[in-house]
C-alpha positions in Angstrom: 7.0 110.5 73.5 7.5 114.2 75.3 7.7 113.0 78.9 11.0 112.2 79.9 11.9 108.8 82.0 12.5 108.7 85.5 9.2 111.2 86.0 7.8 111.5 89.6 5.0 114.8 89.9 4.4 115.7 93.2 0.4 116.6 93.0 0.5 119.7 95.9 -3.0 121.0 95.0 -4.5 117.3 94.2 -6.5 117.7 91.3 -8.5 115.1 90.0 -7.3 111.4 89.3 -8.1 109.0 86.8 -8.6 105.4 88.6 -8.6 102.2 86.8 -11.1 100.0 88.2 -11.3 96.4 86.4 -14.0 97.4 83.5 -14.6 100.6 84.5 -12.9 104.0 86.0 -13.2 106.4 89.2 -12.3 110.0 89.1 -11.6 111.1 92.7 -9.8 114.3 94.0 -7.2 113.2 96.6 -6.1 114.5 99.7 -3.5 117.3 99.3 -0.2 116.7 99.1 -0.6 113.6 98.0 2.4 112.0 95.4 1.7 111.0 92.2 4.0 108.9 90.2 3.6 108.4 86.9 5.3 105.8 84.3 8.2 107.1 82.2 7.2 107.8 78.7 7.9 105.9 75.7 11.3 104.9 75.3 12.6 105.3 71.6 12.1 102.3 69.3 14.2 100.6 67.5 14.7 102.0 64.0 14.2 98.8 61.9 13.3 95.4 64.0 14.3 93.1 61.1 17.4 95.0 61.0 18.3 94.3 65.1 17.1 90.8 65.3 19.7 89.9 61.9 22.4 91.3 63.8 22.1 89.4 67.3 21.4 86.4 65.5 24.6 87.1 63.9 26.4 88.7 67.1 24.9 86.6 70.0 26.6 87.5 73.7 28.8 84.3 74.3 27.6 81.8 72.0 28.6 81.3 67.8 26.2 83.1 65.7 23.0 81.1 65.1 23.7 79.8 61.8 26.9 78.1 63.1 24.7 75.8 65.6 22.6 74.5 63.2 22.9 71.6 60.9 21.3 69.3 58.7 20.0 66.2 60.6 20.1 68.0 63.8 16.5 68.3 66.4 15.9 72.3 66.7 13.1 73.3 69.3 12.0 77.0 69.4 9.9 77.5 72.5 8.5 81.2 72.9 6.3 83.1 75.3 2.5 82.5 75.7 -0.3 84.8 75.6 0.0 85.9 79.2 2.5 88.9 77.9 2.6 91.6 76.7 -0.1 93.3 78.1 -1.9 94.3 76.3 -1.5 91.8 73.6 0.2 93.3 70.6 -0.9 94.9 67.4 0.2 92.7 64.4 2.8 91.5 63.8 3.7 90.2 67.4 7.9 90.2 68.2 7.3 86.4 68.6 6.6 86.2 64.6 8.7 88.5 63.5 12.0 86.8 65.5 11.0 82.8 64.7 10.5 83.8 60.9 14.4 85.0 61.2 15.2 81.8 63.3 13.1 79.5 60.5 14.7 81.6 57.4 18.3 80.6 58.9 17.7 76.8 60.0 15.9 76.2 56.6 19.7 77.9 54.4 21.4 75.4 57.0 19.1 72.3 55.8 17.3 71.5 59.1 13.9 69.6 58.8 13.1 68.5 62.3 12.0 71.5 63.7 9.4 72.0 66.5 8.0 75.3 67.6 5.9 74.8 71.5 4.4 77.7 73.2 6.0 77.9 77.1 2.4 77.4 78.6 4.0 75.7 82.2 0.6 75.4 84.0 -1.2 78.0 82.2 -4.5 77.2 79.7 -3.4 76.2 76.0 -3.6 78.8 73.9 -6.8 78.5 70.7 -5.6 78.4 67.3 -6.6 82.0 66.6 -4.7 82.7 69.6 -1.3 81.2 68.5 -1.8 83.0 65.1 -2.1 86.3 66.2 1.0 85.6 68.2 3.1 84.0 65.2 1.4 84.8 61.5 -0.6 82.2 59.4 2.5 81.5 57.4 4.1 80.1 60.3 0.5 78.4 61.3 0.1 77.0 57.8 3.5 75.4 57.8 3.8 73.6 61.4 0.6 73.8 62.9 -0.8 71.7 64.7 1.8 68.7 64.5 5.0 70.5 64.6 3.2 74.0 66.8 1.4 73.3 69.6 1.5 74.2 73.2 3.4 73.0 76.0 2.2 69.6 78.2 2.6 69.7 81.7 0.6 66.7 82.1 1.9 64.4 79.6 3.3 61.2 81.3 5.4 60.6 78.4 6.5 63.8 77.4 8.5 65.3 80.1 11.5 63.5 81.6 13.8 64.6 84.4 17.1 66.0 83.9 18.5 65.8 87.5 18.1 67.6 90.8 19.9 71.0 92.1 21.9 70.6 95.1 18.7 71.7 97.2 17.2 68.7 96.1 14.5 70.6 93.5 13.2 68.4 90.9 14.3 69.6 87.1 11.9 68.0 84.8 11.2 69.5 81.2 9.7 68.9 78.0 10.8 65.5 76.6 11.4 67.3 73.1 13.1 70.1 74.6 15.5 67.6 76.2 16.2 65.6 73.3 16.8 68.1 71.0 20.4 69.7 69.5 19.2 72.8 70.6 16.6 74.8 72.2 16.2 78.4 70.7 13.8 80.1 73.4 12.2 83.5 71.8 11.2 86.1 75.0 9.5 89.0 75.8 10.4 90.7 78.1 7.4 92.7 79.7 8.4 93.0 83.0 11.7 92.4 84.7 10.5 89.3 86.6 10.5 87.3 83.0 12.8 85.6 81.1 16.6 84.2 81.7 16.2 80.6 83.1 12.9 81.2 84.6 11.1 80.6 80.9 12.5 77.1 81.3 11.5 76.7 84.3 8.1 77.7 84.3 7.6 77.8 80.7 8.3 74.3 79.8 8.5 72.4 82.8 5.8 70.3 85.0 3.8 71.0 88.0 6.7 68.3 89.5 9.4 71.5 89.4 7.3 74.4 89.5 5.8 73.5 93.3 9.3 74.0 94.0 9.6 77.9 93.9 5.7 78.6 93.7 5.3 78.3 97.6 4.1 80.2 100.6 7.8 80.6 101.5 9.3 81.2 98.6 7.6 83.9 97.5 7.5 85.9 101.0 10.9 85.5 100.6 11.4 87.2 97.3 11.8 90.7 97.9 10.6 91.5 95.0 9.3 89.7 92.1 10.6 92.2 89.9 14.2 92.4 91.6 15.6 89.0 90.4 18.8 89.5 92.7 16.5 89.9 95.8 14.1 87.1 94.7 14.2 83.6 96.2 12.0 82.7 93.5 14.5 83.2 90.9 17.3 81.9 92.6 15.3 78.8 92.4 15.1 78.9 88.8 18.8 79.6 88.5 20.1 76.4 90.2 17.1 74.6 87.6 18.8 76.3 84.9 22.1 75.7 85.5 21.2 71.3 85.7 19.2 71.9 82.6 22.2 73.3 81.0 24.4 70.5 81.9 21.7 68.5 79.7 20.5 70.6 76.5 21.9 73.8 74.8 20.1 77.0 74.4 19.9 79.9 72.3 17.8 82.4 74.3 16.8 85.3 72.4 14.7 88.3 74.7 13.4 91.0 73.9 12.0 94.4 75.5 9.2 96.8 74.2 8.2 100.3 75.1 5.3 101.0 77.3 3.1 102.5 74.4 0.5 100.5 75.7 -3.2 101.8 74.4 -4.1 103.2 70.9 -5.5 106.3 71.0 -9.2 106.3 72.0 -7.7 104.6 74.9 -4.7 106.6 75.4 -5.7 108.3 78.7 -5.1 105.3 80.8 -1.6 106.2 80.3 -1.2 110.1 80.0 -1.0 112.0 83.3 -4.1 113.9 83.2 -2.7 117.3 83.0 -1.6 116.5 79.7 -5.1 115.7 78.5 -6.4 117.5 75.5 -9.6 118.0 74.3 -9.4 114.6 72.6 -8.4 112.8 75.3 -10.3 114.6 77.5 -13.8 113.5 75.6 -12.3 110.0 75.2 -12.0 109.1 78.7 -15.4 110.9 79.0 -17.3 108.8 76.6 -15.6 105.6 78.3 -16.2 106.6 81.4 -20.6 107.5 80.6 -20.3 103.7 78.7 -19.1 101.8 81.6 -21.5 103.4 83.7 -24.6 102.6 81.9 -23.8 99.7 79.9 -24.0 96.1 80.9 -20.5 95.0 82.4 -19.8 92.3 79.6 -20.2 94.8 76.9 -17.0 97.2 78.2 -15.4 94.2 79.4 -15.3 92.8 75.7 -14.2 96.2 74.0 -11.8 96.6 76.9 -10.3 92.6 76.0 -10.0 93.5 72.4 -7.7 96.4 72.4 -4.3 95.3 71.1 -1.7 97.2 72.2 1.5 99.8 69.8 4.4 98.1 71.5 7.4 98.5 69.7 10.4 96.6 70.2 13.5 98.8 72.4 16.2 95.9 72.3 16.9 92.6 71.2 19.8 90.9 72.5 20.1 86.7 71.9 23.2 84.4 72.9 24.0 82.4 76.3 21.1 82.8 79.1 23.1 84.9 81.9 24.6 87.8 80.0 21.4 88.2 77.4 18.9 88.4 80.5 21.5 90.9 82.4 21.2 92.9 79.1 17.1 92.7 79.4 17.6 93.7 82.5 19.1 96.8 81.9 16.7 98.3 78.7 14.0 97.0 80.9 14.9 99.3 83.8 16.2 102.1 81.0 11.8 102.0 79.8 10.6 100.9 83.6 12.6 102.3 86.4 11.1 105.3 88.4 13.2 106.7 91.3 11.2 108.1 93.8 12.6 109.7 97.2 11.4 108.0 100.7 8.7 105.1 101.6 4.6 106.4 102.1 2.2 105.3 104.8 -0.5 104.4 102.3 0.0 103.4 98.4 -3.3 103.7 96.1 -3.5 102.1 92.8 -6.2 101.0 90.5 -5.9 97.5 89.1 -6.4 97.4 85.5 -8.8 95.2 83.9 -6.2 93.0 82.5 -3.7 90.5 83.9 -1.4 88.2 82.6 -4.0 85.2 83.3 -7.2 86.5 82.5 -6.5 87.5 78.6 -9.5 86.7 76.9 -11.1 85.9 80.1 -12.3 87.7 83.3 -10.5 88.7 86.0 -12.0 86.6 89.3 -11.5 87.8 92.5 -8.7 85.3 93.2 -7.2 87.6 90.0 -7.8 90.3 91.3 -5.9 89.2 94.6 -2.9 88.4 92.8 -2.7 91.6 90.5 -2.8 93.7 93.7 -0.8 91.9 96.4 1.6 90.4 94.4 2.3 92.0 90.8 1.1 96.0 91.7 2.9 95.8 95.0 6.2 94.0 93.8 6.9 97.1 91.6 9.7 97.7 93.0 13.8 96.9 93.0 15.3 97.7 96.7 12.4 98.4 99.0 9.0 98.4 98.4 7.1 101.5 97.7 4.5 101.4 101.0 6.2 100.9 104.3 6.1 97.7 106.5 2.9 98.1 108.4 1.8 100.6 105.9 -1.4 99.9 103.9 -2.4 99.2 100.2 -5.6 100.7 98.8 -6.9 99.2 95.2 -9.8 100.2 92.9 -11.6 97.1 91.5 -15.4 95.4 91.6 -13.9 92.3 92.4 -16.7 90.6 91.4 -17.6 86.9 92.3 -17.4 86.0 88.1 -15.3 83.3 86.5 -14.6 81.8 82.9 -16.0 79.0 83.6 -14.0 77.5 80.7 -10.5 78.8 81.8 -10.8 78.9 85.7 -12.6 75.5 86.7 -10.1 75.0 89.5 -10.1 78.3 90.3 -14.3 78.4 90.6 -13.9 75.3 93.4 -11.3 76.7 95.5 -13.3 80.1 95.3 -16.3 78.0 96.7 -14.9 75.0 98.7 -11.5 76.4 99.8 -12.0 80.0 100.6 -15.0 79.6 102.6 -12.5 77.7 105.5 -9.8 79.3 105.4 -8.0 82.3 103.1 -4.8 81.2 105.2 -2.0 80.8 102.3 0.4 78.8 104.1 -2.9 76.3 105.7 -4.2 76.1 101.8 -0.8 75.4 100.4 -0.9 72.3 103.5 -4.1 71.1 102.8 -5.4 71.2 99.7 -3.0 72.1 96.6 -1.4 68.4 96.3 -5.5 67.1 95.6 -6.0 70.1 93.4 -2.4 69.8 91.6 -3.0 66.0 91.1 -7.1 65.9 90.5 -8.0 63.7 87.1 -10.6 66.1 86.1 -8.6 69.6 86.4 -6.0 67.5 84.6 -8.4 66.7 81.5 -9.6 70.1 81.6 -5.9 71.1 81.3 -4.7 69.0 78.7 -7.5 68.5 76.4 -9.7 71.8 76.5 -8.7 75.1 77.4 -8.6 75.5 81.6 -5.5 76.5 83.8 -3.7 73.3 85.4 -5.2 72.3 88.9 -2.7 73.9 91.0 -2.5 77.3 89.4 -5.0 78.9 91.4 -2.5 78.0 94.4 0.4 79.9 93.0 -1.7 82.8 92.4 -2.4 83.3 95.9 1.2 82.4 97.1 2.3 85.6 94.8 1.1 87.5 97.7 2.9 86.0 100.1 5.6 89.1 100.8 2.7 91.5 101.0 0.9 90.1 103.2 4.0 89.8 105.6 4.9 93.1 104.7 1.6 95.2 104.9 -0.5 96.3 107.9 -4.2 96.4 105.7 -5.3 96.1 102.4 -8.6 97.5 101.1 -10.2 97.3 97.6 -12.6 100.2 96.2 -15.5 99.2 95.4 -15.4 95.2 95.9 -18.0 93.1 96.1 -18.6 92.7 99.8 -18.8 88.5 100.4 -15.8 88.7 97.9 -13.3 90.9 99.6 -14.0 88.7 102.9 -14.0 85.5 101.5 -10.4 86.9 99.7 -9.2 88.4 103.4 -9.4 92.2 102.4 -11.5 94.8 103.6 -13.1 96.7 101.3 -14.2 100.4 101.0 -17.2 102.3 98.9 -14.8 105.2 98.0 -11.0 105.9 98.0 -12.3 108.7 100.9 -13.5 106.0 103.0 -10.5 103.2 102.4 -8.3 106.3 103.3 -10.1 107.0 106.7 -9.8 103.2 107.2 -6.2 103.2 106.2 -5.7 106.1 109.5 -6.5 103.9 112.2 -3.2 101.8 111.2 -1.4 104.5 110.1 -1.9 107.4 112.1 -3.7 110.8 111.2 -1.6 112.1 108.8 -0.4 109.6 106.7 1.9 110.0 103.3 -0.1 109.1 100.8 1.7 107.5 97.2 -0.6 107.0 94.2 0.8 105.1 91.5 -0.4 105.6 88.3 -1.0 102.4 86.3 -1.0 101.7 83.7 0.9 101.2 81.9 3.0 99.3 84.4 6.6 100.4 85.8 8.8 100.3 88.6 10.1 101.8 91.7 13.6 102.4 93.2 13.0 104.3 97.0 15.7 106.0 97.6 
């Protein structure tokens, strides 16, 4: 809690950094002179959660309280997040829980009945029962799961219906429940600025039919950045979706922004500069680091997936769409936001070990791919942190492993895509509508626990503005066949990628490490 926000630390004498590297760490000395940003510390909590989310249920921004919108006889749907945020999932209780018990408390004084509660899974794997009750409590588990709780069907012939089109001719398609219902009360959290507002509609609850929309090749290179919704074609997408849908169904949206306290404290070093290591920290990271050197990978990989996260709640703001998610916006940039002064020649940053699509899971190389190119390197609002025909430098295995529960699609383009071509816009011609509409990938989808057909698509569109943007990108420590089967080069030490990184760059490059986690944001002035 000492370090105040907006931190940057120019390291002159470069001691020793702390990499993250997937399920394991490096510990390099950079070159001199090279800047080290770190994340802004914790931003105060709230004082009393209950406390905050009674009073914007009661004082929403430009809607009637939520008591007033209710009614007996009325349809209510409350659609929330899914597993793929926070990161790392939270300790109990989760937000999600403690805002739908409010929501529930007042619809049951007001007499409603029909009330359904659908996790926003889009094309994402279902969540498992243990899953959605670490996310929502078994009292909400034992009272609507699983016929009135379940998780969102993008695949259900009968279950979506489409609302319209947007005057660029994009398909708006949603849940048939959420359409037919008096009102939708959508519970967000808001991890990162690139979530909520109409885009947990519209990704959340809505079929591969609108989401191929603004998950393409061009879209995305066009969305400068993920995390700067006013510079985002992406979410200017989602915007003309929203505003249809709204013609058609009326929400309550309710968001929600935590603090970056991301690791308990055995694992507290991933966060803390290092000169601010103590002893204790100091022998932490030290025993972590000896363990995932000697012990089998899937050993640290499992006591790595099962650390849940402090994260306490910074605002809560509910009411009409726009003016809640320009609220988010703003506590989310008062936690995240870093200004930093001028562009470098080379950005390094390790990518953690977690990702919003491998909780529970393992993080593939296709992953892997999309944590660096597209979320690390869209952490910024204005310009990005690396200048064009600059290069970026991660630290990950990037290891040829999948789930082969969760990433079935994934494991065939891996083998029967890659291996042609690692061309986004060519894959995106060629082979997503066959993946996207594939019988099997939908069964997996539907009925066990596997990511839709076409997801492993819109993974490797995210990294569509890097890849226009950037002259190299080279991963520490990946798996050779890997990195070239992905397009990257690869490196054997963060010495090595930086000699690499000279022959585009020139001799004496500025050099930018990010410190991650936990994640944050960049304004270049």
């Amino acid at each position: 809690m000492s370090r105040p926000s907006q931190t940057v630390y120019l390291e002159r004498t470069s001691p020793p950094m702390m990499f993250n590297a997937g399920d394991g760490f490096h510990y390099e000395k950079l070159p001199e002179g090279t800047r080290v940003i770190y994340a802004p510390g914790p931003v105060e909590p709230l004082p009393d959660e209950n406390v905050a989310i009674e009073r914007a249920l009661l004082e929403p921004l430009d809607m009637e309280p939520l008591h007033e919108l209710l009614f007996p006889g009325m349809k209510l749907t409350i659609a929330f997040d899914d597993l793929s945020l926070p990161l790392p999932p939270m300790q109990r209780p989760d937000i999600r829980q403690l805002v739908i018990e409010k929501v529930l408390e007042k619809a049951y004084a007001r007499g409603v009945e029909d009330i359904h509660l659908i996790a926003a899974l889009g094309l994402h794997r279902r969540m498992t029962e243990a899953e959605l009750e670490h996310c929502l409590g078994k009292k909400i588990m034992r009272s609507f799961y699983p016929d009135r709780l379940y998780n969102y069907d993008a695949e259900d012939p009968e279950g979506n219906v489409k609302l319209g089109e947007t005057e660029r001719g994009e398909d708006v398609t949603v849940s048939r429940r959420v359409a037919e219902s008096d009102l939708l009360v959508y519970v967000n959290i808001n991890y990162i600025p690139m979530d909520g507002g109409h885009k947990s509609v519209h990704t959340g609850l809505s079929p591969y039919s609108s989401i191929r929309h603004h998950h393409t090749p061009d879209t995305l290179e066009h969305t400068r950045s993920l995390m700067d919704p006013p510079n985002s074609a992406l979410h200017a997408s989602v915007e003309r979706m929203g505003r249809v849908f709204e013609e058609h169904v009326r929400v309550f949206h309710i968001e929600t922004t935590l603090n970056n306290a991301a690791f308990p404290p055995v694992f507290d070093f991933m966060e803390k500069p290092e000169h601010e290591w103590g002893p204790l920290t100091k022998a932490n990271f030290l025993v972590n680091h000896a363990a995932t050197r000697r012990l089998p990978n899937a050993i640290p990989h499992r006591i790595f997936h099962s650390i849940k996260a402090p994260h306490r709640m910074t605002s809560i703001q509910a009411g009409a769409t726009a003016p809640v998610h320009e609220k988010t916006l703003e506590n989310c940039h008062r936690q995240q936001l870093v200004e930093v002064e001028g562009q470098s020649d080379v950005l390094l940053l390790g990518v953690p070990y977690l990702g919003p699509y491998n909780v529970n899971s393992i993080m593939n190389p296709l992953l892997v791919y999309n944590m660096l190119l597209g979320y690390l390197f869209n952490l910024y609002r204005g310009r990005p942190l690396v200048r064009e025909g600059g290069v970026l430098i991660g630290t990950h295995p990037m290891t040829p492993d999948f789930h082969p529960v969760h990433h079935p699609s994934y494991i065939d383009l891996y083998n029967q895509v890659l291996p042609e071509t690692n061309d986004i816009y060519e894959i995106s011609r060629r082979y997503e509508e066959q993946y996207a509409s594939d019988p099997w990938y939908r069964t997996l989808y539907r009925h066990s626990h596997a990511y839709h057909g076409a997801h492993p698509f819109t993974v490797l569109y995210w990294a569509a503005h890097a890849l226009d943007h950037l002259g190299d990108a080279i991963v520490v420590g990946a798996d050779p066949e890997a990195a070239v089967r992905m397009g990257l080069k690869r490196a054997d030490t963060i010495a090595e990628a930086l000699e690499m990184a000279k022959e585009v760059v020139g001799q004496s490059p500025e050099i930018t490490y990010m410190h991650v986690p936990p994640l944050f944001m960049c304004e270049v002035r």
